[in-house]
N, C-alpha and C positions, 0 to 999 in steps of 0.2 A: 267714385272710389274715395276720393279726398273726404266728400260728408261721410260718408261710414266709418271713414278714421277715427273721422273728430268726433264722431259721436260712440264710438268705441272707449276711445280717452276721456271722454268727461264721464264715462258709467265709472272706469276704472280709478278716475280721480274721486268720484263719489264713493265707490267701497273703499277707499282710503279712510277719508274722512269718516265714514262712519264707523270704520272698524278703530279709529283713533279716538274717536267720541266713545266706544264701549268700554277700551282700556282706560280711559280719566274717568270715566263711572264706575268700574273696577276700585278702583285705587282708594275711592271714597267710603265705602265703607262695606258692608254685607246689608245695615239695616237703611242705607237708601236706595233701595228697591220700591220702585212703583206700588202703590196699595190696588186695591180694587175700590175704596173708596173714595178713592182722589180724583175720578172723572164721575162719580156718580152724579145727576145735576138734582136729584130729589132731595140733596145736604144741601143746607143753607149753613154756608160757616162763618157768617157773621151774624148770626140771628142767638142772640142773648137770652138764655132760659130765665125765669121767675124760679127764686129761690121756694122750694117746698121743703114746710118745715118736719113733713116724715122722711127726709134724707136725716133726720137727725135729730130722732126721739128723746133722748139722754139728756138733749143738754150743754152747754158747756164743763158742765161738771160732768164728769162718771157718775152713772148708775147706779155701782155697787156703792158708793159714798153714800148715797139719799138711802138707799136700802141699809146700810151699816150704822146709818148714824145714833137712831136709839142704842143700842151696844156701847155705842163709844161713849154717848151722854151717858146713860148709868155707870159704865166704871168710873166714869172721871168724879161724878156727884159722891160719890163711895171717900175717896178724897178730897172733898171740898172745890173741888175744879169745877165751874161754870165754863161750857161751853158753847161756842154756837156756828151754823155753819151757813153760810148766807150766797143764796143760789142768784142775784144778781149780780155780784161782785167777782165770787167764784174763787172764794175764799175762807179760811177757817180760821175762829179765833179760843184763845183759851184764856181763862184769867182767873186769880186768884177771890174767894169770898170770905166771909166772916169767921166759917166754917171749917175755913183751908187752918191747918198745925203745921202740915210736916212744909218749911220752905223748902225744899227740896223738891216737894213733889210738882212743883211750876215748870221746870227744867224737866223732870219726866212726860210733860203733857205733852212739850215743845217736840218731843223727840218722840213723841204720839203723833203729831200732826206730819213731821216730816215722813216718818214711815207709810204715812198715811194716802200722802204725796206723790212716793214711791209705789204705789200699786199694792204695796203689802196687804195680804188680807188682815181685818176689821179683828179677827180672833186673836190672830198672829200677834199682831200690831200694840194689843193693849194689856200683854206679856211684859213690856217695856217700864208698866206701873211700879215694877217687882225692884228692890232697891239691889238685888244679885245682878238683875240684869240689864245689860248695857247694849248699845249699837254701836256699827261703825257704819257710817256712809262714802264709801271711796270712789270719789270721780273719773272715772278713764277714758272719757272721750278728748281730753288733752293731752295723752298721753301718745297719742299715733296720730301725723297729719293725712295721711291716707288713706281713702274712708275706705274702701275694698280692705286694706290689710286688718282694719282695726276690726269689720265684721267678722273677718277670719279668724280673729287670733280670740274674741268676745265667741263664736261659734267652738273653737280648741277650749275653750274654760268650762262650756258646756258638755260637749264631747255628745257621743251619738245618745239619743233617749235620754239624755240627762245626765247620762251615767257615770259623769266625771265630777257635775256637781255634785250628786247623791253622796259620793266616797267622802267626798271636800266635807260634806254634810259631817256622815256619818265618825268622821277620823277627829274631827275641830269642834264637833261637839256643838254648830252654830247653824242658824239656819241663813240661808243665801239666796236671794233675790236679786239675778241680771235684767236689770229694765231702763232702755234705752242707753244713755251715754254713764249712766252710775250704778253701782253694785252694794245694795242694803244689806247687813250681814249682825243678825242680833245673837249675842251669846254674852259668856262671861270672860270679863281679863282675869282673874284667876287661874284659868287652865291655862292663857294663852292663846287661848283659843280664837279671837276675835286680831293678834296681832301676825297669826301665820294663817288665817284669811286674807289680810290685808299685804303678805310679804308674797303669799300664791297669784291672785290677783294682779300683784305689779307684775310679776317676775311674768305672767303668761302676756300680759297685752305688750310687754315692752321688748317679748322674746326674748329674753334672758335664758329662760327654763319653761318646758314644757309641764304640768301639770299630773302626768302622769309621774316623774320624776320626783317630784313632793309629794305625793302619794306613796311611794317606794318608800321613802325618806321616814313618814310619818308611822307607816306600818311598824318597820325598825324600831324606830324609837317605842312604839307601842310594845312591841315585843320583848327590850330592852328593860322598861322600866318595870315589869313582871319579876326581874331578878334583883333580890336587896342588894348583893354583892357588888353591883353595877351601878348604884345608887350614885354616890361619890365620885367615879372615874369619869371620864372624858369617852364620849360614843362617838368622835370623829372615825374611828378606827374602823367601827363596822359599818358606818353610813357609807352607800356606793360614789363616787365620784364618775360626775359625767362633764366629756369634755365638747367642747362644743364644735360642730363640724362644719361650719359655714364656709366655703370658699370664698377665701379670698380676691377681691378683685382687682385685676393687674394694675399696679398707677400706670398714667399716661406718661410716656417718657418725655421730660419739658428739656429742650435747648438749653446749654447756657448762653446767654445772652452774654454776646461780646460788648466792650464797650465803642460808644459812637465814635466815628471820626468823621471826617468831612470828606476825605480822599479817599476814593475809589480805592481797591486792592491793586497788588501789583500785579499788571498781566502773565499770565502762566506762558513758561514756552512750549511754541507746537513741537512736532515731531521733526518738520522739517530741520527746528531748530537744532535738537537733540542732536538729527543725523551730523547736523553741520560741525557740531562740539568735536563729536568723535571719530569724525572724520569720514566715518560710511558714506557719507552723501556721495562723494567721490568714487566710491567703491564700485565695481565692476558687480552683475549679480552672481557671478561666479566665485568673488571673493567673498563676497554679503553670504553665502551659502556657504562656503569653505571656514567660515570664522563662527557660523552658526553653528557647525559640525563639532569643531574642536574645541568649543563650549559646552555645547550637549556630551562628549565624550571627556569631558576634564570633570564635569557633576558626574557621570557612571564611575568613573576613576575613584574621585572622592567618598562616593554612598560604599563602592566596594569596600575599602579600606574601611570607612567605619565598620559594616558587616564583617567583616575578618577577625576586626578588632573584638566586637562582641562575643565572635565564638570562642576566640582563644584566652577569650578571660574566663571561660568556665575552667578550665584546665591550671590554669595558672593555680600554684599551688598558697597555702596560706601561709603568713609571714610566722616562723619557728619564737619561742620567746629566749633568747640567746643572751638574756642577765644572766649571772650566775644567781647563786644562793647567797641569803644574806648571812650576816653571823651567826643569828641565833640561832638560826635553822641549819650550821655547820655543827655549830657546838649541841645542838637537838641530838641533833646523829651519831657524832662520838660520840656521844655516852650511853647511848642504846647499840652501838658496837661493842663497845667496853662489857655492858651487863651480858648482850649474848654470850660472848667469849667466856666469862666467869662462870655462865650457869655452863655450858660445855662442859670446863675445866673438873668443875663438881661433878657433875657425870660421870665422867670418864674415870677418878678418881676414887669412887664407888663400886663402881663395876669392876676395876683392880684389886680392889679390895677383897671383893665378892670371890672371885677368882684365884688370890694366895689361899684365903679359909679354906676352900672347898680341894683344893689342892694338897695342902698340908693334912684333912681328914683323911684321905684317900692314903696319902704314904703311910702315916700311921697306924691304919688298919690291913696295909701290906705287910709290914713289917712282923707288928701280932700276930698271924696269922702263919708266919716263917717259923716263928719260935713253938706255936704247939706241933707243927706238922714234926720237928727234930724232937720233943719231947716224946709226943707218940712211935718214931723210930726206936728211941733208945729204949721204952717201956718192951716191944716188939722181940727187939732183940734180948737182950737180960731172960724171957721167959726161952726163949728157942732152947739157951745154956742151960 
């Protein structure tokens, strides 16, 4: 009985262990998982392959450079530019000849090779001869120390199918090439157009502004300068403004740091202590409960009263304004007294008037009226005789 124990316990100390060994394999990561090729014994993985030079037909140089390179030698001879391109150095030079006028045109070569450097195509490239047009080559691999974010945001510039360059293209009037850690971008300063390349560009890798959003921006203004009217004015008004929505992330809350002493704090008192102050210690637990009571009932007491007090201020009525009137607004009013009464007086004084006229008409055509009826009497009678 005793060996089956112990050999019960050591299975069950072993599925410990191995179930503790799966969990710290866990924890390591998803890609250290066993291969299938890690027990196979037909790898030799110290056995050193011979370099084969069809891993890497090309070159040190690119391809397209050897196949481009006539193209690039005649424009530049067209200008008096001697070139040359030298495939074990793996390097290009340009230099002025006998032939060369425009000094200018030496600085155009230079900025021929960079582009050239750049992956830019051979056609593209020798566009840059043209004294309108200029490049700008901006660096943005120091610009993000974190190489996942700097893909991402270098991925945001390009947008899906290109579709974000082509607009950048199509609105800036420049052509743009993303290759590797720098972004090639030939047009003209004239429009502007090569300097809001370069402000789209920062503003996307340093996440300032999304790309889409300068796009918006650029259409407006497209649309904008269509109208003379508009010419002169300020188009902050109709550019959209976008604010930017990053959460915030909470600071750590730091201590104030007290200053040092040498002596310990002062020891805090216990409970016992408390009791001893106030004299409870002594206390019966019947008075320790009778004293609880009559504290919890003197806070109900107290909360009542303020609630009392609450209700019966709704009621309470508002304080009357019991100044009197000032002078002028005494003197205001007598004399808008005074005019009522007058315009009265005149009324009334009218209307009497009204009333004698109409009065006296009335007696006087009484009167008339006595004298023919006695005339016609006496006519009446005189014929009777």
């Amino acid at each position: 009985m005793a060996s089956e124990n112990e050999a019960n316990a050591a299975a069950a100390v072993a599925e410990d262990a191995e179930a503790a060994e799966g969990r710290n394999w866990r924890r390591k990561g998803k890609h250290d998982k066993p291969k299938p090729w890690d027990e196979d014994p037909n790898i030799d993985r110290w056995k050193i392959e011979k370099f084969d030079p069809a891993w890497n037909e090309g070159g040190m140089l690119e391809k397209y450079l050897q196949e481009a390179w006539p193209l690039v030698k005649g424009a530049l001879k067209e200008h008096g530019i001697s070139c040359e391109l030298n495939l074990v150095e793996g390097s290009m030079t340009v230099s002025t000849t006998r032939k060369t006028r425009d000094p200018f045109i030496i600085i155009k070569a230079m900025e021929l090779i960079k582009l050239l450097s750049r992956s830019v195509p051979a056609p593209q490239a020798i566009k840059i001869l043209d004294d309108e047009m200029n490049c700008d080559i901006i660096k943005i691999g120091g610009l993000v120390r974190n190489k996942e974010r700097f893909v991402k945001r270098r991925e945001r510039l390009l947008g899906p199918n290109l579709s974000t360059l082509k607009a950048i293209e199509i609105l800036t009037g420049c052509y743009i090439l993303v290759q590797g850690n720098t972004v090639a971008a030939m047009g003209n300063y004239r429009g502007r157009g090569l300097k809001q390349v370069r402000r789209i560009v920062e503003d996307c890798i340093k996440n300032v502004k999304h790309p889409v959003y300068h796009i918006k921006e650029l259409l407006i203004k497209r649309e904008l300068a269509k109208n003379p009217a508009l010419a002169t004015e300020n188009w902050d008004r109709f550019l959209p403004k976008f604010k930017k929505k990053n959460v915030k992330q909470k600071k750590p809350q730091t201590k104030e740091k007290k200053p040092y002493t040498p002596f310990p704090p002062p020891q805090q008192p216990s409970k016992i202590d408390l009791e001893l102050e106030n004299g409870e210690y002594f206390m019966s637990d019947k008075k320790k409960s009778a004293k609880k009571w009559q504290e919890k009932l003197e806070k109900q007491s107290g909360r009542a009263e303020e609630n009392k007090r609450k209700r019966e201020a709704a009621f309470v009525p508002p304080k009357e304004n019991t100044a009197g009137p000032s002078e002028s607004d005494k003197n205001a009013s007598d004399n808008s007294e005074i005019a009522d009464i007058a315009k009265s007086l005149k009324k009334k004084a009218k209307e009497f008037r009204k009333n004698e006229a109409q009065e006296s008409v009335i007696a006087e055509s009484y009167l008339a009226s006595n004298d023919e009826l006695r005339q016609k009497k006496k006519k009446k009678s005189t014929k009777s005789k």
